[in-house]
C-alpha positions, 0 to 999 in steps of 0.5 A: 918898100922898094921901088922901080922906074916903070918903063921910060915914064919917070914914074916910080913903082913899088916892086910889090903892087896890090891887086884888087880883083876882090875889092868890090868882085863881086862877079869872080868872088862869093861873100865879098866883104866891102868893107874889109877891101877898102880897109886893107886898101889903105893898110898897104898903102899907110904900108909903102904899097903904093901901087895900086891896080884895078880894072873897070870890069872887077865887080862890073865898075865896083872895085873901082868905086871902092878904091876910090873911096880907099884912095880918099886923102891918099891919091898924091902916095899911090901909082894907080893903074886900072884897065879897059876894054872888057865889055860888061854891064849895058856894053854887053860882053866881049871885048871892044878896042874901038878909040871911042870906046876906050875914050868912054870907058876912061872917062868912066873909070875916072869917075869911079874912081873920083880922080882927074887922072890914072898915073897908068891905064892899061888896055886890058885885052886886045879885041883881034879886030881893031889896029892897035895904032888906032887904040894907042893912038887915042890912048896918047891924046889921053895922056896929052890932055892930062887923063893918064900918065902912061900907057899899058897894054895887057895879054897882048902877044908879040904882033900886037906889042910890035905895032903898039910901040910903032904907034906910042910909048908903052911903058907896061905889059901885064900878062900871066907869068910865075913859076909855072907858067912861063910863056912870055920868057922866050919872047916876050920878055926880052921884047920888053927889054929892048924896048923898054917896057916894064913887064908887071906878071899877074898870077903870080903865085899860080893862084895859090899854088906857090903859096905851097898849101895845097895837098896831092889829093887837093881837087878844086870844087865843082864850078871854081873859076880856078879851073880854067888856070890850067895849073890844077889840070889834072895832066899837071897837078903832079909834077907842079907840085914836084916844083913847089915842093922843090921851091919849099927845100929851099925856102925852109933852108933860107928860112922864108915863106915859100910865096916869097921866094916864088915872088922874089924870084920873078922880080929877079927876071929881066924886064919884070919891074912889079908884081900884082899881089892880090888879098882878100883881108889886111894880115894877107896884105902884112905877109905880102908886104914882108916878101920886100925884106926877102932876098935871093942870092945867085946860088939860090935862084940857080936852084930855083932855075934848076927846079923849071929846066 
């Protein structure tokens, strides 16, 4: 698997990661099978995924639980990142940039997840009220005290990446980013760039849409979590599939599944370093995994451009 500098930090990342929102998510997925997510946790990592990335507020506390128990005998292969900040369980709900409150939700991520440190830990949303220098501030007496060894932030837009790295090195950003849904490229993109930061899209396959298995008539069930995506609204379902159906032309000529193309394209995008692939069984962690043999050349992803505008 190939592997990239994550920020300025000297720490090495696989160009695909493993998103684990379903290990343990019992509070975004039905029939979650426990079992499967640490078996397949530890495929992809026997399989050179060696970035793995969770969050405290998956499963309320759970994925955590469940990664550590997948990590077990395996800590010193992995980069293993996971985020804070998203009330949940007695906090209440919200979210909360507080320094002490970070500071707690740390220590109790490194708890669940049965280690002494996370090689990158991320501030998941920002709350709107407290000064980013406070939280980043707190952050880095975290990594010098040895708890974590990067800092990340998630979601944030411009203002707030401005006074992070006035306040610390940030060495991450992960927000939304595909084909699709591309925001963060007129400003935020090149923000990383200059700066150095490692920008890691989640979403990136527009939660399976790029996977080219949905059909025209495809209408999401009554109370999907997916609605609230945007890419299945009903104003733009139509000309999204004009894009994967262009993307499907020139993934069959190249002889490569669609997903991977959609994935290998975004990795070819400045300042993007990893994507978070996310699974709920061991063969959708194979496929994944085989994206890292697929590459595209200047012609191809001139035509991938050309589909977006």
């Amino acid at each position: 698997m190939q592997t990239r500098q994550l920020g300025r930090s000297g720490i090495a990342i696989t160009a695909l990661g493993l998103g684990t929102n379903y290990v343990g998510g019992h509070n975004l997925y039905t029939n979650v099978d426990e079992d499967e997510g640490v078996r397949f946790v530890q495929y992809a990592i026997d399989n050179g995924v060696t970035s793995i990335d969770t969050a405290d507020v998956y499963g309320a506390g759970r994925s955590e639980e469940l990664v550590g128990k997948a990590i077990e005998g395996r800590r010193d292969k992995i980069m293993l990142a996971t985020k804070g900040s998203i009330l949940f369980g007695d906090n209440g709900a919200g979210v909360k940039n507080d320094p002490a409150y970070l500071r707690t939700a740390l220590q109790a991520s490194l708890k669940r997840l049965n280690v002494d440190y996370v090689d990158l830990y991320y501030i998941h949303r920002h709350d709107g009220s407290t000064p980013v220098e406070d939280s980043i501030g707190e952050l880095t007496r975290c990594k010098e005290e040895g708890l974590i060894r990067a800092i990340g932030v998630s979601n944030f837009e411009i203002p707030e990446l401005e006074a992070a790295v006035k306040a610390g090195q940030i060495d991450a950003l992960q927000s939304q980013f595909n084909l699709l849904q591309r925001d963060v490229e007129a400003k935020i993109l090149p923000f990383c760039a200059q700066n150095d930061i490692s920008f890691i899209p989640w979403g990136p396959l527009a939660y399976g849409l790029l996977g080219g298995r949905y059909a025209r008539d495809f209408k999401l069930p009554e109370g999907d979590w997916r609605a609230r995506a945007g890419v299945f609204d009903e104003a733009q379902y139509a000309s999204n599939l004009d894009v994967v159906d262009g993307l499907k032309a020139i993934a069959e000529a190249k002889g490569a599944p669609v997903a991977h193309v959609a994935l290998q394209w975004l990795l070819s995008r400045p300042a993007v370093t990893s994507v978070i692939c996310g699974a709920k069984r061991v063969d959708q962690v194979k496929q994944n995994i085989a994206c890292d043999a697929v590459s595209l050349s200047a012609d191809e992803l001139a035509s991938i451009n050309a589909l977006v505008g």
